[in-house]
N, CA, C and O atoms as a GROMACS GRO file, in nm:
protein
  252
    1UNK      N    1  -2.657  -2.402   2.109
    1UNK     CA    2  -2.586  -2.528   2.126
    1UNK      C    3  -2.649  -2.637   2.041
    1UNK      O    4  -2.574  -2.709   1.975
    2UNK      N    5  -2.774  -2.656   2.037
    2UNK     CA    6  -2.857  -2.755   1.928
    2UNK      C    7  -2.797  -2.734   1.840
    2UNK      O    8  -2.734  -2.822   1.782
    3UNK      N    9  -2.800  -2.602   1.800
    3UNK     CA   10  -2.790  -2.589   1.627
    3UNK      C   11  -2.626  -2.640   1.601
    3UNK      O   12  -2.608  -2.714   1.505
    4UNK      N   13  -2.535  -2.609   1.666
    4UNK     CA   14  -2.419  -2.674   1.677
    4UNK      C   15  -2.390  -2.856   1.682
    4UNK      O   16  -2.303  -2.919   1.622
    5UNK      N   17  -2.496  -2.905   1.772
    5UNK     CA   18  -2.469  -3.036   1.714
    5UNK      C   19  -2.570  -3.109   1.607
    5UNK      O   20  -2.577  -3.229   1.580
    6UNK      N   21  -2.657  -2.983   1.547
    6UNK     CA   22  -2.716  -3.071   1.451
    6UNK      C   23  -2.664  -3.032   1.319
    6UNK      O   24  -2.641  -3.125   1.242
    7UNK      N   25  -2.640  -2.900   1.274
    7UNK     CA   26  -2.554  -2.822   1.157
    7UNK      C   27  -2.419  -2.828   1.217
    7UNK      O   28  -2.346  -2.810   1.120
    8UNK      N   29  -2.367  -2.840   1.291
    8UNK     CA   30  -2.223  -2.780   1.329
    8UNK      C   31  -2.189  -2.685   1.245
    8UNK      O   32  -2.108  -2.693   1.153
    9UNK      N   33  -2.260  -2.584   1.283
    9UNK     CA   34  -2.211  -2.414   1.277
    9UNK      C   35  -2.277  -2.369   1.446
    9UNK      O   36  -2.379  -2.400   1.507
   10UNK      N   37  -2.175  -2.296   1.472
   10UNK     CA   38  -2.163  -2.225   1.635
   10UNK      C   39  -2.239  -2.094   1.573
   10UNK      O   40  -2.192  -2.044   1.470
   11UNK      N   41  -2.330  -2.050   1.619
   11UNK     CA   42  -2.422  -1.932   1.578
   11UNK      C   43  -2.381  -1.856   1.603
   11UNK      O   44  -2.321  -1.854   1.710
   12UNK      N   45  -2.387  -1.746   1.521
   12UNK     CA   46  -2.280  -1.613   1.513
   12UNK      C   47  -2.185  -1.582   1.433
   12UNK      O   48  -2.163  -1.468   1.391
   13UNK      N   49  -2.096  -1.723   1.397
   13UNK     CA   50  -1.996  -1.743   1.308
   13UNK      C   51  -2.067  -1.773   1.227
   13UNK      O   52  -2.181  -1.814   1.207
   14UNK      N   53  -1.911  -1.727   1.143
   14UNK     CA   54  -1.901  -1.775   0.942
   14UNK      C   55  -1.886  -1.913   0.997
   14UNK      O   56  -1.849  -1.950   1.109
   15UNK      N   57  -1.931  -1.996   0.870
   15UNK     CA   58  -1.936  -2.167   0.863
   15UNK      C   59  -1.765  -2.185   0.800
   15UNK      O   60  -1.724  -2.301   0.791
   16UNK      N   61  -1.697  -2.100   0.770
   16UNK     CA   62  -1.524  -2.105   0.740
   16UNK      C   63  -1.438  -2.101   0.849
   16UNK      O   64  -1.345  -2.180   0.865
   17UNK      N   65  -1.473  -1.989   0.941
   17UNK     CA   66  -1.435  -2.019   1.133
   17UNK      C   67  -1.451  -2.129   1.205
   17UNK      O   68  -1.371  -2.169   1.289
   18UNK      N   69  -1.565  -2.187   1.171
   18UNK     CA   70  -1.630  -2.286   1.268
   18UNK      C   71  -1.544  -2.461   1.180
   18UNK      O   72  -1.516  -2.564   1.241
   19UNK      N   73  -1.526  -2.437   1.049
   19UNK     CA   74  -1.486  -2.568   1.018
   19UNK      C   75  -1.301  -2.548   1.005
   19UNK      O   76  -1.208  -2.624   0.977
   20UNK      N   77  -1.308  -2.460   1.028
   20UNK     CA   78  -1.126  -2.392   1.054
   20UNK      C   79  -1.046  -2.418   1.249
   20UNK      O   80  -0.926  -2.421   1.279
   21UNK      N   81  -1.183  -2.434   1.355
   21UNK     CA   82  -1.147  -2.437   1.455
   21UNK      C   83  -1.167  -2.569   1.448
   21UNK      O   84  -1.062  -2.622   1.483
   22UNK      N   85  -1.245  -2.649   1.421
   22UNK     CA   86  -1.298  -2.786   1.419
   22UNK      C   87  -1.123  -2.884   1.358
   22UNK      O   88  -1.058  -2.972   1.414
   23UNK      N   89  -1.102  -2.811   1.216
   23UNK     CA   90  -0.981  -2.897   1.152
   23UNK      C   91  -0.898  -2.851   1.274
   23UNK      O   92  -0.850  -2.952   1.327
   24UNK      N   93  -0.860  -2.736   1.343
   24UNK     CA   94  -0.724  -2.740   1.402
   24UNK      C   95  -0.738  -2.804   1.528
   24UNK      O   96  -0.640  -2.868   1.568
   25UNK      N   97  -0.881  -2.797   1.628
   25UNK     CA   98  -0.870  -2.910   1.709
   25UNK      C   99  -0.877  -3.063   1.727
   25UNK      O  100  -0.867  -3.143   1.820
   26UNK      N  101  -0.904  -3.066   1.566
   26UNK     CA  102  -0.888  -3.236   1.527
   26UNK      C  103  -0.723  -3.278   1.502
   26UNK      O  104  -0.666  -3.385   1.521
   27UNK      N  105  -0.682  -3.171   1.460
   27UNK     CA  106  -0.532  -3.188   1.448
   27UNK      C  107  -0.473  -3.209   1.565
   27UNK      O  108  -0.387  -3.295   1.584
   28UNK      N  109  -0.525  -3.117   1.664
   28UNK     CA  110  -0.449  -3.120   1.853
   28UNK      C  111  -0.397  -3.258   1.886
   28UNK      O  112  -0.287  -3.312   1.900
   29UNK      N  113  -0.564  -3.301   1.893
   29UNK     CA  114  -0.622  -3.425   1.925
   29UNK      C  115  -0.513  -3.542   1.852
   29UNK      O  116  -0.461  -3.628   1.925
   30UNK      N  117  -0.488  -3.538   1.718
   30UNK     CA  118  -0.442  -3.665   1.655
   30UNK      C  119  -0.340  -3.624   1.696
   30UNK      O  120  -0.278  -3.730   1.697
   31UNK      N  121  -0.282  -3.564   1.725
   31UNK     CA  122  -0.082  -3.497   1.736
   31UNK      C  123  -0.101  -3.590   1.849
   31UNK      O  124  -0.035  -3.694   1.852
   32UNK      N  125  -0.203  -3.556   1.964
   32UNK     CA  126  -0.211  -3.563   2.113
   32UNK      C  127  -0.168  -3.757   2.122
   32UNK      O  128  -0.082  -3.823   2.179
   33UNK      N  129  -0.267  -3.781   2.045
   33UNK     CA  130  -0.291  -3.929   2.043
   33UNK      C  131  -0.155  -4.015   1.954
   33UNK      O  132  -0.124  -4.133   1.972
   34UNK      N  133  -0.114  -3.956   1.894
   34UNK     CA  134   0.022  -4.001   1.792
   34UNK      C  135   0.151  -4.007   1.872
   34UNK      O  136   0.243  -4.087   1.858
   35UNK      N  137   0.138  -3.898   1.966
   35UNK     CA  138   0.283  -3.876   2.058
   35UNK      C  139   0.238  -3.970   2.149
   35UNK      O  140   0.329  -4.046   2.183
   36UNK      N  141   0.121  -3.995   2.205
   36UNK     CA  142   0.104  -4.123   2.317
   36UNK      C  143   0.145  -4.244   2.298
   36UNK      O  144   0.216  -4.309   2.374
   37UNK      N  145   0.074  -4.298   2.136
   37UNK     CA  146   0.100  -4.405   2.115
   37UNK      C  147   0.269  -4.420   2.067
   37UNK      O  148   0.303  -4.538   2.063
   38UNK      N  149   0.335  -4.361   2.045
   38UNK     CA  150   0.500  -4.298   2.013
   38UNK      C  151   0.574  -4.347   2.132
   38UNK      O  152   0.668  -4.426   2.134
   39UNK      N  153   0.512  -4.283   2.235
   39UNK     CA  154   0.559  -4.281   2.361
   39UNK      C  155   0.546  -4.428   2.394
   39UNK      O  156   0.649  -4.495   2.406
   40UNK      N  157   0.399  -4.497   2.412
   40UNK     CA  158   0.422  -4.609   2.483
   40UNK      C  159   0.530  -4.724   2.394
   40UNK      O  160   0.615  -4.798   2.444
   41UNK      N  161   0.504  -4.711   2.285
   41UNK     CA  162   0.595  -4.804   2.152
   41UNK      C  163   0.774  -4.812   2.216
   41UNK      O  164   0.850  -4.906   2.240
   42UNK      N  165   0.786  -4.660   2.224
   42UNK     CA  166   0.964  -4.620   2.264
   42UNK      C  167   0.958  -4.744   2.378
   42UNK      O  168   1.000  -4.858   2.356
   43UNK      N  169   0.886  -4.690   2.525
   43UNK     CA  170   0.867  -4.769   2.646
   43UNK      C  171   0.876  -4.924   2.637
   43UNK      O  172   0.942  -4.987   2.720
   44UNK      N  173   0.806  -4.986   2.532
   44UNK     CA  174   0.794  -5.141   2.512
   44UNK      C  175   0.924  -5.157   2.492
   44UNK      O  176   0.997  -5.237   2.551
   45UNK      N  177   0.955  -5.072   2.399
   45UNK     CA  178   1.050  -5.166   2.331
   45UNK      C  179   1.214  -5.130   2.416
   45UNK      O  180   1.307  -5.211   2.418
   46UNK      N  181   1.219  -5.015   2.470
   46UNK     CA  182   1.327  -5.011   2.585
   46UNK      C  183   1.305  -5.171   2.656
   46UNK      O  184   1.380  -5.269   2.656
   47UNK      N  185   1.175  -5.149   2.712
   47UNK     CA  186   1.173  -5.276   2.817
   47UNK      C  187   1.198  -5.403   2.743
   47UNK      O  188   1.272  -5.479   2.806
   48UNK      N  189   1.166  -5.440   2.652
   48UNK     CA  190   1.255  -5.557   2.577
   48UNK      C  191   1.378  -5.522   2.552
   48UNK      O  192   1.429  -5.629   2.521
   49UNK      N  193   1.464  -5.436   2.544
   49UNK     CA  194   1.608  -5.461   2.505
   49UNK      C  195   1.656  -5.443   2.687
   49UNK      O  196   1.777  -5.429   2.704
   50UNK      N  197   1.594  -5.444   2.778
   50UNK     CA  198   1.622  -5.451   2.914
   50UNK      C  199   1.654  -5.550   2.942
   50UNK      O  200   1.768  -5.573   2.984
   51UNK      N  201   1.529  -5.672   2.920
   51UNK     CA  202   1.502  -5.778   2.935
   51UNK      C  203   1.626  -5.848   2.849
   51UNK      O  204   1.720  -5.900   2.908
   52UNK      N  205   1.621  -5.847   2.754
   52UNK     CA  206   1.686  -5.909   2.654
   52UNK      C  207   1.881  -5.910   2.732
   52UNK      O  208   1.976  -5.985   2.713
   53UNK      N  209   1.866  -5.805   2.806
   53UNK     CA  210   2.011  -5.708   2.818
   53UNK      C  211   2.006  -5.840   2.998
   53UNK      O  212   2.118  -5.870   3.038
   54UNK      N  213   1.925  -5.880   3.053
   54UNK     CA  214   1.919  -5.925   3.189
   54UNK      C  215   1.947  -6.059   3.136
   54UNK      O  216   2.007  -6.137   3.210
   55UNK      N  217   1.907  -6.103   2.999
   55UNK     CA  218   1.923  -6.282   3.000
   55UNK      C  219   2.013  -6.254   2.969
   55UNK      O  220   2.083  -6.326   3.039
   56UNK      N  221   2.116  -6.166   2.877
   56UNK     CA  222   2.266  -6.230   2.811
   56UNK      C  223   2.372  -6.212   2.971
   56UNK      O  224   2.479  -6.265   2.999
   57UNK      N  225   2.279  -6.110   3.057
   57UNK     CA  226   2.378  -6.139   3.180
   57UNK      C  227   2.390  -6.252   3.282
   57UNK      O  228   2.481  -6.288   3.356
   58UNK      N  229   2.260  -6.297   3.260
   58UNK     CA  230   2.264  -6.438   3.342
   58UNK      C  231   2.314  -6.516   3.246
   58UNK      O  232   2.308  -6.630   3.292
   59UNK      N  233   2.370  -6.521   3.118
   59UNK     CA  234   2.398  -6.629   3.047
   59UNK      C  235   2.553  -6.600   3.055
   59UNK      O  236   2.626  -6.695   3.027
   60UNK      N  237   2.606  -6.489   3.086
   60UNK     CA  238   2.762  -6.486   3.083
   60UNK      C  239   2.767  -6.512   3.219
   60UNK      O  240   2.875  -6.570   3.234
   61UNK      N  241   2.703  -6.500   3.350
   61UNK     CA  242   2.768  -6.557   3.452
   61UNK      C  243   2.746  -6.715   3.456
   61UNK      O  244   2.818  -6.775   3.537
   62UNK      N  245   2.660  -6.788   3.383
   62UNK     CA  246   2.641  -6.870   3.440
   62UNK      C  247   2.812  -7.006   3.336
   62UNK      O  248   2.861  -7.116   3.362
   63UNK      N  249   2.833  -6.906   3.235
   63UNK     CA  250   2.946  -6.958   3.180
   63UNK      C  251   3.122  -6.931   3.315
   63UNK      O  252   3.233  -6.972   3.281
   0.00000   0.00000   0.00000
């Protein structure tokens, strides 16, 4: 485990395995984090055209 966080090579493995599992769980990770921030963005901005959708209704009843 040392030698892993001081070389990052997992002992046993080729150093082509170890920087091959490393890129594809860095990829997980950013997908993971890209669809979150995706997600909350969609959410905001629904809730402003909500909002937006509640004043033009108080503005047509109040005509």
């Amino acid at each position: 485990m040392l030698e892993f966080l001081i070389l990052g090579i997992v002992p046993g493995t080729s150093i082509t395995l170890t920087i091959t599992w490393v890129l594809i769980i860095g990829l997980i990770i950013s997908l993971g984090c890209l669809g979150f921030v995706e997600r909350k963005k969609l959410q905001m901005l629904r809730a402003d055209k909500t909002k937006q959708f509640e004043l033009l209704r108080k503005i047509v009843r109040q005509v």
